[in-house]
Structure formats: C-alpha cells, structure tokens
C-alpha positions as a Markdown table, in Angstrom:
| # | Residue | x | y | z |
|---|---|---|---|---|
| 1 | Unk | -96.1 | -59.5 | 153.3 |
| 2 | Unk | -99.6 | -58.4 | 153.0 |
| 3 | Unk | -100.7 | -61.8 | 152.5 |
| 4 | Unk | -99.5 | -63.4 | 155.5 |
| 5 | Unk | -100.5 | -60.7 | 157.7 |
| 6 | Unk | -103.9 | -60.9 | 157.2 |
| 7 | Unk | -104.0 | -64.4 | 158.1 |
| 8 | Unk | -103.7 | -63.2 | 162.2 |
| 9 | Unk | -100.3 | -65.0 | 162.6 |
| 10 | Unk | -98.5 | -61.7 | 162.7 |
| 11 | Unk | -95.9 | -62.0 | 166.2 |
| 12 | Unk | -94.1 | -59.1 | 167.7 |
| 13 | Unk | -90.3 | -59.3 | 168.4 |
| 14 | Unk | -88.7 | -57.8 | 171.3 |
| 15 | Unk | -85.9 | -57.3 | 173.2 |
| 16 | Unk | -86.1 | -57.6 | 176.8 |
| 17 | Unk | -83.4 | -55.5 | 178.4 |
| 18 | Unk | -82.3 | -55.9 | 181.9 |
| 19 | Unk | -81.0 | -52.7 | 183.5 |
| 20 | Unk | -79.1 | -52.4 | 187.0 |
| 21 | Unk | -81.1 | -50.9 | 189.3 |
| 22 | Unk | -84.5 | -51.0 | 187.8 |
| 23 | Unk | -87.3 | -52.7 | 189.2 |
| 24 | Unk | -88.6 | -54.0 | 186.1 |
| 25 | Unk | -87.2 | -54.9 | 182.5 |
| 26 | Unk | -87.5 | -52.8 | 179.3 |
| 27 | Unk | -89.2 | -54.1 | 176.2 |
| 28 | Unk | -88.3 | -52.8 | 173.2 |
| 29 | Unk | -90.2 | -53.3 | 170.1 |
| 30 | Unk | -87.7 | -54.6 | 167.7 |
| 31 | Unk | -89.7 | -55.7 | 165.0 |
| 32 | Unk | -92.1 | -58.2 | 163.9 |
| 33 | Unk | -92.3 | -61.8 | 162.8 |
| 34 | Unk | -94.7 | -64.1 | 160.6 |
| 35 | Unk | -95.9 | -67.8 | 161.1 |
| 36 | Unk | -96.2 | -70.1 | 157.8 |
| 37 | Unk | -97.9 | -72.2 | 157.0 |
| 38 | Unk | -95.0 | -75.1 | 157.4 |
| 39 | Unk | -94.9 | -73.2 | 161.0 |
| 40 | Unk | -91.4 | -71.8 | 159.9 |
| 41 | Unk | -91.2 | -68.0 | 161.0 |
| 42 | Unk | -89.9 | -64.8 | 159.2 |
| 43 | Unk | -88.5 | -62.7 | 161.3 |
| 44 | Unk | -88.5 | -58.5 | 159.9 |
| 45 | Unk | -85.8 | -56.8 | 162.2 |
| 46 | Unk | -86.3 | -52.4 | 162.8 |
| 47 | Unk | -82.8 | -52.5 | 164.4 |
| 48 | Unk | -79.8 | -54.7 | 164.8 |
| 49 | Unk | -80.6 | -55.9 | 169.2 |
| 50 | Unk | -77.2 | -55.3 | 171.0 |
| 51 | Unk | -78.0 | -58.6 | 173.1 |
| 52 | Unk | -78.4 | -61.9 | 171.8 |
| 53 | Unk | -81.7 | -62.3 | 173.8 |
| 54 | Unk | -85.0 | -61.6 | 171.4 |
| 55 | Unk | -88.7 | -62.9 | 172.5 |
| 56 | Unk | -91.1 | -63.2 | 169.7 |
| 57 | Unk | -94.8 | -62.6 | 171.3 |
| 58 | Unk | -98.2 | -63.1 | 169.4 |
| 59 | Unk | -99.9 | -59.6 | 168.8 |
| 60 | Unk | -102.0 | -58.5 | 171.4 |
| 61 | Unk | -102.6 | -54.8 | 170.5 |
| 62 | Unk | -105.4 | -53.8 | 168.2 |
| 63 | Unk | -104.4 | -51.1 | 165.7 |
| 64 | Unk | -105.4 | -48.4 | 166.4 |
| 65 | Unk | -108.9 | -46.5 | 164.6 |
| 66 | Unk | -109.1 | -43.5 | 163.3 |
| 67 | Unk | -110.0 | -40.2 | 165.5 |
| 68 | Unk | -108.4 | -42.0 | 168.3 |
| 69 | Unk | -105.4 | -40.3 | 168.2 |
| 70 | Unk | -104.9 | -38.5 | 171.4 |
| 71 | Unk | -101.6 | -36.9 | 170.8 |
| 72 | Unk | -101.1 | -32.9 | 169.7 |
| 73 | Unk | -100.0 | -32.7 | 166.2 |
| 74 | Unk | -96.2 | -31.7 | 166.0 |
| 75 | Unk | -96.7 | -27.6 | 165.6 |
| 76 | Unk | -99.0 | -27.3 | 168.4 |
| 77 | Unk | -96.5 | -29.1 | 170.5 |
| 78 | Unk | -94.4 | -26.4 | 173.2 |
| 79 | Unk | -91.3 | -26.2 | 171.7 |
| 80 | Unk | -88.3 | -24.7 | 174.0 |
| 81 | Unk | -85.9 | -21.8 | 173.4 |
| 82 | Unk | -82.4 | -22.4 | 173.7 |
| 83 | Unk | -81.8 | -18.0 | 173.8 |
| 84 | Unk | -79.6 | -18.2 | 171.0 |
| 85 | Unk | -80.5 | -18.2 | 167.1 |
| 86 | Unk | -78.7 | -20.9 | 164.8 |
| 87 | Unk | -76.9 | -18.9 | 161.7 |
C-alpha cells in the first residue's frame, strides 16, 4: 500500500448522507481508495456504509505538518463530573 500511495492517485471514499430537515448533506469519511495503473481501483473500507450510496473523491487535503496541531492534548482537556464516583 505504500507503494501506490506515493504515486498521488490516493482518492477518498465517502458517504454522502441525506438527513430530513437539514439544509445540507453529511459527508462521512469512510475510507480511502487507490488508482492502478490498469485504472482499476482498490477500494480500503473504515466501516461497513448503511446506504448503498459511496462517492470516491480525489484527495484534496494536505497532511497535515508537524507543530500544527491546534488541539489540547487529552489531559488538559475539561473533563465533567457526573457527582458520583464509579466503584
């Protein structure tokens, strides 16, 4: 798999989920999907879709670098308190 993803024909598969009562459709990242050189394409599924509708997408997002991390670690995240302890 490394291989043929550094050849830039990586794709992105998603699921395009249509929701009454929303403006606008939810994509869900549901895995990703790799052009040959015959132009036959492997498909890598994260999770079984619950519709039959999947839209494989070429790669637009850049990975992201080092440092650019924005988000807290996980322990300096607020946690809540439900007022009770578990035993």
């Amino acid at each position: 798999m490394d291989e043929k993803s550094s050849n830039g024909k990586r794709r992105t598969v998603f699921q395009i989920i249509e929701k009454p009562g929303r403006d606008k459709a939810v994509w869900m990242k549901m895995g990703v999907a790799f052009v040959n050189q015959d132009q036959s394409i492997n498909v890598y599924l994260d999770a079984i879709p619950y519709e039959r509708k999947l839209q494989i997408r070429e790669e637009d997002i850049k990975p992201r670098q080092l440092g650019d991390d924005k988000r807290e670690p996980a322990a300096l995240q607020p946690t809540f308190d439900l007022g009770r302890s578990i035993q």
